[in-house]
N, C-alpha and C positions, 0 to 999 in steps of 0.2 A: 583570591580568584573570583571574579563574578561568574554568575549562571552561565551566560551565554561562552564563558572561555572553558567553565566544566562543560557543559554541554557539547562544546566543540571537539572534547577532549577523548567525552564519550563517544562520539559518533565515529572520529578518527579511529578511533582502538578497535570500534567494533566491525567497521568495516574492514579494519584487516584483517580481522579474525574470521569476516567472514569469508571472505575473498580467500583467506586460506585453506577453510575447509572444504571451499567449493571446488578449488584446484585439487582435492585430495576426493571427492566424491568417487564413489564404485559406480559402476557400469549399472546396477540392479537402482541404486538410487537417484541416478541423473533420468534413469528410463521412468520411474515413477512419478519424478516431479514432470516431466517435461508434458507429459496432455492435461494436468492440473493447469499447469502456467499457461499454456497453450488459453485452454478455456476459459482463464480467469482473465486472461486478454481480452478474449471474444465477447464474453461477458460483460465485461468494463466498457468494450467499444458499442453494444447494444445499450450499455446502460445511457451512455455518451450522447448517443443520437437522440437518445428521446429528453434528454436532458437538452440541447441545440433543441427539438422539436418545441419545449415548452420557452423558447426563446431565452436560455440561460445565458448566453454569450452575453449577451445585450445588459439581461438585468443582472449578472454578476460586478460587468464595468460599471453599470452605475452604481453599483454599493460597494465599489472597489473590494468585491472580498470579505465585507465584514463575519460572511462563516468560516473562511479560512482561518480567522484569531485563533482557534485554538488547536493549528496544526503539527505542534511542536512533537508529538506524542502519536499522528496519524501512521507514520510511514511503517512497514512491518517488514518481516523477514520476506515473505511473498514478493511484495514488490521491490526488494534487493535482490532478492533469487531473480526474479524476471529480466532484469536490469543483467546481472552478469553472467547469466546464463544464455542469453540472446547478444553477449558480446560488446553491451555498453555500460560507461559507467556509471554510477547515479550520480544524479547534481548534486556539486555539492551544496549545503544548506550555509542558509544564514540564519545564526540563532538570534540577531538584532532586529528580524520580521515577526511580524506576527505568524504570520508559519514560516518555519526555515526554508520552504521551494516554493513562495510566494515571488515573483519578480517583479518588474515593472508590468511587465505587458502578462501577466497571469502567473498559472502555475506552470513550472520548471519541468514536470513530469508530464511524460508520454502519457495518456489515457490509460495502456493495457498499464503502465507499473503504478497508476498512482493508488492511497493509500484506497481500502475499501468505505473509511468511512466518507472519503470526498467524493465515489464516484454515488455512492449511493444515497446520497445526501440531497433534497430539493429543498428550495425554500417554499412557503405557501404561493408566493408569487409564479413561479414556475408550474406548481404544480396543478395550480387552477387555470393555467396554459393548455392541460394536457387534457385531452376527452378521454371518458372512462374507460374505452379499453385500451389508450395507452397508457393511464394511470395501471391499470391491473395488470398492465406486461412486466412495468417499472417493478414493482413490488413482488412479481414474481419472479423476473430476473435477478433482484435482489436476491430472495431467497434462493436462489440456484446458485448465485456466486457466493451466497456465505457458508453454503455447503462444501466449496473446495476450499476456502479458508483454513474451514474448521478442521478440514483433513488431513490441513497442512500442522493445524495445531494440536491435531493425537496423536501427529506421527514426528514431528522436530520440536525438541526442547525448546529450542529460539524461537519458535513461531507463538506468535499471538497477539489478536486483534486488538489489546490493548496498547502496541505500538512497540517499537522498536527498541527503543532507548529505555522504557520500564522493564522490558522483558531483559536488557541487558544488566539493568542495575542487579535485578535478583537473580538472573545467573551468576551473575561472579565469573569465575573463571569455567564455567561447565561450559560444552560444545552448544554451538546455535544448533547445529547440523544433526546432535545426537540423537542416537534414538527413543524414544519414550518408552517403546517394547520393543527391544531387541532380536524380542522371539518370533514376532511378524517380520516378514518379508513380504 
């Protein structure tokens, strides 16, 4: 079996596992994610703009992407939850790209779902685009969206910014959705 057919193999399984838990979530924890995911949207779409601000669109097609290569490992529980908890599915990936939601015409992902490390990612070119106090908004909005990440990752076993598919491999068969302290609510 090549990489890209485990890799396919993995994302398959784990998407349904996640898809399952999320159809089984309680009332107490669909209400706790949903202004997390809300904001980590809002978030992403302020990061967005100032990303277009420093003319990203332009200089990403000229470099077709060369920061995307190492996307294989981007995407997290976050932006799964987002995706099917707002009612759509996520793309699926191709592990024969240099990142599996890389297309022809860009990335495959909505803004608010894509992973945290693409939205908050500039190259120097862009960001010598940006006057310093959009540069200081970037970086603080950064820091504000990594705080509900991280929130996402004390409180769900599956969650974590080191990407989906690693956090799958070392769970094994444990819940994405599970609690980490059960005794919080």
């Amino acid at each position: 079996m090549t990489k890209q057919q485990s890799d396919q193999q993995l994302w398959q399984r784990t998407i349904k596992r996640i898809e399952q838990e999320v159809a089984a979530l309680n009332d107490l924890e669909r209400d706790w994610l949903s202004p997390h995911l809300a904001e980590i949207g809002r978030l992403q779409r302020q990061l967005h703009e100032l990303f277009e601000a420093g003319d990203g669109g332009r200089l990403c097609a000229e470099c077709l992407g060369a920061c995307c290569e190492r996307g294989r490992n981007h995407l997290t529980l976050a932006n799964v939850l987002s995706h099917l908890l707002s009612g759509q599915q996520v793309p699926e990936p191709d592990f024969s790209r240099t990142c599996p939601f890389l297309g022809p015409a860009g990335c495959l992902l909505e803004v608010e779902g894509r992973p945290f490390n693409c939205v908050t990612f500039i190259c120097d070119a862009i960001e010598d685009r940006l006057a310093p106090a959009m540069r200081e908004d970037f970086y603080r909005l950064e820091k504000e969206l990594r705080s509900h990440y991280l929130a996402l990752d004390k409180r769900f076993a599956g969650s974590s910014l080191r990407g989906l598919l690693i956090r799958a491999e070392r769970l094994g068969e444990k819940a994405f959705m599970g609690r980490i302290d059960d005794s919080v609510l």
